[in-house]
N, C-alpha and C positions, 0 to 999 in steps of 0.2 A: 813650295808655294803653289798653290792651286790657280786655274783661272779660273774667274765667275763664268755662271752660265749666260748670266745677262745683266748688264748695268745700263739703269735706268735714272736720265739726270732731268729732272723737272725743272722747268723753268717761273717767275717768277709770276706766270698768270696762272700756274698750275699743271699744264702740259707738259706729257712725259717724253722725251725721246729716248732711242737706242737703236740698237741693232733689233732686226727683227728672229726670234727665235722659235718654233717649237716646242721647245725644251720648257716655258712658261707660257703658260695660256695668258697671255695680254688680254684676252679678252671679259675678261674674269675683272679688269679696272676697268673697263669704260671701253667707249667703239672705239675703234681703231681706225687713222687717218695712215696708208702706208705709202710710202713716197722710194722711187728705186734713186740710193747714189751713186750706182754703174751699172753698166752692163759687163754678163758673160756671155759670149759670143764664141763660133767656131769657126776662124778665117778659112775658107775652105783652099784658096791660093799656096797656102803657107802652111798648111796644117797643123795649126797651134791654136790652141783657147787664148782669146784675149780676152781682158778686163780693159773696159773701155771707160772715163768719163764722161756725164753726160754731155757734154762737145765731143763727144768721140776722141778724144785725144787716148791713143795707149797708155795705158798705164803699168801693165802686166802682160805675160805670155805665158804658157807653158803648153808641151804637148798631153798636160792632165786637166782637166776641166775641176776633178777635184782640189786637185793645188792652188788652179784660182781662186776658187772660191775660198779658200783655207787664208790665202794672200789677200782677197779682200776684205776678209772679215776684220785680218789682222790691220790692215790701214787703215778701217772703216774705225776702228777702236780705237783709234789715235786720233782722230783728228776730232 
């Protein structure tokens, strides 16, 4: 089984949500309103990337910045 490159779920006035990708020019449907669900950040104390909610609450670490991002994409896709 494959993953999609991007799954986009409209809502009920017509606005699209998802993850934001490169991989599909969004822009090619309509403008784009882009909204961040975390941050990646580099605790420089600790020397690890964190993924942060926006309350700043951790959510994630690793000493890969790639990995979080891999790790947020993957919870961003769940929820």
């Amino acid at each position: 089984m494959t993953t999609p490159i991007a799954t986009i779920r409209f809502d009920q006035a017509g606005q699209g949500h998802c993850l934001y990708t490169e991989e599909v020019n969004l822009a090619t449907i309509g403008q784009l309103e882009v909204h961040r669900a975390t941050r990646v950040e580099f605790d420089n104390s600790r020397q690890l990337w964190q993924v942060k909610d926006l309350d700043g609450s951790l959510l994630y670490c690793s000493p890969s910045r790639v990995t979080c991002l891999d790790w947020e994409r993957e919870f961003l896709s769940h929820r």
